[in-house]
C-alpha positions in Angstrom: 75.1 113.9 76.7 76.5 114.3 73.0 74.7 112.4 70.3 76.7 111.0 67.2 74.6 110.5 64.1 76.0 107.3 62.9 77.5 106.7 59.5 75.0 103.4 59.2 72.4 105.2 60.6 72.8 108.1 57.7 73.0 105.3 55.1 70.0 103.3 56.6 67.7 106.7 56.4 69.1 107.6 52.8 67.6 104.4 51.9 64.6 104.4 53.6 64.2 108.0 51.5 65.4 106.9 48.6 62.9 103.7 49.1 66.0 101.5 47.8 65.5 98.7 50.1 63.4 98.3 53.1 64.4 99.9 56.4 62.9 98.8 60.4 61.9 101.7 61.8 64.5 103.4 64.6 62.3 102.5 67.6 64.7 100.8 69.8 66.9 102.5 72.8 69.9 100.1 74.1 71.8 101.2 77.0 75.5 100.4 77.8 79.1 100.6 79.6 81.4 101.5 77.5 83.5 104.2 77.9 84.8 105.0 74.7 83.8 108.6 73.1 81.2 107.9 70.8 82.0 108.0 66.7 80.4 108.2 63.4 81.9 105.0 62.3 80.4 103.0 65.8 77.9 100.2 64.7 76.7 98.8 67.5 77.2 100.4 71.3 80.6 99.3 72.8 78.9 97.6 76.1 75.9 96.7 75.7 73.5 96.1 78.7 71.7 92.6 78.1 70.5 91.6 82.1 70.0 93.4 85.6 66.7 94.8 83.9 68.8 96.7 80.7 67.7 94.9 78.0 67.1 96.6 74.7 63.5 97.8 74.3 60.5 100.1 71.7 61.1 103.3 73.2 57.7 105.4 73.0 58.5 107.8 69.3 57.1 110.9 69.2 57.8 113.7 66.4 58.2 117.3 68.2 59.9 120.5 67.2 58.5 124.0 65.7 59.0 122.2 62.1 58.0 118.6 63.2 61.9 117.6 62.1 62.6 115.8 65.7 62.3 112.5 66.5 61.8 111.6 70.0 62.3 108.3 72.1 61.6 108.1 75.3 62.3 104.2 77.6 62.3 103.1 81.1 64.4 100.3 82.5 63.6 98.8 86.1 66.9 97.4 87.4 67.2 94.1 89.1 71.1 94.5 89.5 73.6 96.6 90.2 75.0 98.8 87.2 77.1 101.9 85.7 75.3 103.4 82.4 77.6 105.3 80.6 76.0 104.8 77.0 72.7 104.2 75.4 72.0 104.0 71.4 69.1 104.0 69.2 68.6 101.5 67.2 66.4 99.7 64.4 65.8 96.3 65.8 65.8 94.1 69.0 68.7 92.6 68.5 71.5 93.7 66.3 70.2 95.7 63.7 71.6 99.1 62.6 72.8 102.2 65.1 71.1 105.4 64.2 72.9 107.5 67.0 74.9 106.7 69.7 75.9 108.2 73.3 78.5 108.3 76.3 78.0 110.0 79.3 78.9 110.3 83.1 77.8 107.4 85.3 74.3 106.5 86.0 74.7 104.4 88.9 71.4 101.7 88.9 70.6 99.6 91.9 68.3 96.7 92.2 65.1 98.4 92.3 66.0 101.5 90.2 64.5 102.8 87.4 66.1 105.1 84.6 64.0 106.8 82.1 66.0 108.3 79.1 65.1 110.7 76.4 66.7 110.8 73.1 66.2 113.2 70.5 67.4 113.5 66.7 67.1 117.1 65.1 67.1 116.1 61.4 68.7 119.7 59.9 
């Protein structure tokens, strides 16, 4: 899976740095079916997954790494549907809100009854 840093998601963490305005913490993990490679400029994932269980949700955030510079989010969905994941995102709010870094990947095929755990991590270099 390849992680894009988003341009917003830069600007949003600049900011929250900078203390110029006030930033929601990037607790949120969406998950998706779009297709499309992944880009700085995305803003928002291009297929969202909104029922059959994939809703948007607080990922559990942990900081890891040898100099405590990687944030980690970690979310399980329970399916109630049938679906394809091919993206997920993290994000800085339930609904809308700003795209720290965004995925696409091979096919997760979820069936009513499945579960999908995911593990995102952001190495801040």
């Amino acid at each position: 899976m390849a992680d894009v840093v988003c341009n917003i998601g830069k600007q949003k963490i600049a900011e929250l740095c900078g203390n110029t305005t006030t930033v929601a913490p990037f607790i949120y993990l969406a998950i998706g079916t779009g297709v499309t490679a992944a880009a700085s400029t995305d803003i928002q994932l291009e297929a969202e997954i909104t029922t059959s269980g994939g809703a948007r949700g607080v990922a559990t955030a942990t900081i890891e790494g040898a100099l405590l510079n990687t944030l980690k989010l970690v979310k399980t969905w329970d399916f109630t549907g049938s679906v394809s994941v091919t993206e997920s995102g993290i994000l800085n709010a339930s609904s809308s809100g700003s795209l720290l870094a965004h995925s696409v990947f091979s096919p997760y095929n979820c069936v009513n009854g499945d579960s999908l755990a995911l593990t995102s991590r952001v190495t801040f270099s």
